[in-house]
C-alpha angles and dihedrals in degrees: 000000000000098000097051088058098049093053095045112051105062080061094050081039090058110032077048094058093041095054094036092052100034132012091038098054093044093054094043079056103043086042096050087047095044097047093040086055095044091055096039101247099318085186099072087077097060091108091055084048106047072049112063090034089050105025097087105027117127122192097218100031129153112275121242137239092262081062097254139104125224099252092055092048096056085041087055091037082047090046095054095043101043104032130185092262088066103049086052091049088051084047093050101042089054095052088048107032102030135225090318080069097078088046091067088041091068102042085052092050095051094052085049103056089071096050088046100050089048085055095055096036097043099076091042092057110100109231 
């Protein structure tokens, strides 16, 4: 069993690497342009947006009748989007990669705002 594992796992090491720093990050690219053009820069509607979730969010409003208040309801929707993972891999691509990595944070962030509202439209279209 050793063995196998020895042998193996160079191969899985290196098909791993090629697909991880290549063919991934060219298809989260290709997706995040091809989806912004599709829907016409639906980015371009992110303040509408911050504004309709955040316009009319009180700190300290009435809770519902689910039991839960509004501002708790956009903390829990922000939690399950953002994640801690996500806050320590910022974290770490700033300590290894430098200020130009927030650069490149953005600009994926920005591609993958396109890819993200589709997922969560999509479902809601008729037809």
């Amino acid at each position: 069993m050793e063995q196998i594992n020895q042998m193996l796992l160079p191969l899985v090491q290196k098909i791993n690497g090629f697909l991880a720093d290549y063919i991934l990050v060219f298809l989260l690219v290709a997706t995040g342009l091809f989806f912004t053009i599709k829907t016409g820069f639906v980015q371009r509607y992110l303040g509408q947006g911050l504004k309709s979730i955040f316009g009319g969010l009180r700190l300290r409003g009435e809770k519902q009748e689910s039991g839960m208040s509004s501002f708790q309801a956009v903390a829990t929707a922000i939690a399950a989007q953002v994640g801690t993972g996500n806050i320590v891999g910022a974290s770490g691509a700033i300590l290894s990669g430098g200020p130009g990595a927030i650069f490149w944070m953005w600009v994926i962030a920005f591609l993958g705002m396109a890819p993200s509202m589709l997922r969560r439209s999509w479902p809601s279209t008729p037809g």
